[in-house]
C-alpha positions in Angstrom: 105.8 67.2 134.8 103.2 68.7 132.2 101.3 70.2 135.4 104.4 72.1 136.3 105.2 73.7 132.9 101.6 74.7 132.6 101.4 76.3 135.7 104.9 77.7 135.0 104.0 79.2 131.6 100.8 80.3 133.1 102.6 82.4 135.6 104.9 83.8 132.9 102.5 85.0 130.7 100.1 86.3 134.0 103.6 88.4 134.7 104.3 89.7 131.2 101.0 90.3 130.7 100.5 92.4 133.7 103.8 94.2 133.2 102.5 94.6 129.4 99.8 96.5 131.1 101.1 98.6 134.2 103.6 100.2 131.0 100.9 100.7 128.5 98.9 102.2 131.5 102.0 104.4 132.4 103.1 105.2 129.1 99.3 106.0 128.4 98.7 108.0 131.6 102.1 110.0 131.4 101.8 110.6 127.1 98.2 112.0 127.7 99.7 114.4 130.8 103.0 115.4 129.2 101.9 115.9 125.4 98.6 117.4 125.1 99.9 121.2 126.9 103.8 120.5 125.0 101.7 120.4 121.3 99.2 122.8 121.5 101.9 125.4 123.4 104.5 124.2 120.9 103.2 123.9 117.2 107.0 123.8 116.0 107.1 120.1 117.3 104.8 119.1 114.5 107.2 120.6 111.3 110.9 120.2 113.0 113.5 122.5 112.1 116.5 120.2 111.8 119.3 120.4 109.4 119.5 117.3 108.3 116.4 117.8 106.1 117.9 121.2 104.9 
């Protein structure tokens, strides 16, 4: 019985772990592609225009 939920929780936190990093890789790989080019081509990203602070 304790075998099972150890090897159980084991393979839950193997999964979340590895889904934890296949997003942070993602997120990681796609920010660095999508963001660098859209801020330095777009330097009115950084003070926003919006009229809710007007």
């Amino acid at each position: 019985m304790i075998g099972a939920i150890l090897i159980f929780g084991g393979f839950a936190l193997a999964a979340l772990s590895a889904a934890f990093g296949l997003t942070w890789l993602l997120s990681a790989m796609i920010g660095r592609h999508e963001t660098e080019p859209h801020h330095a081509t777009t330097p009115e990203w950084v003070e926003p225009d919006w009229p809710v602070y007007q």
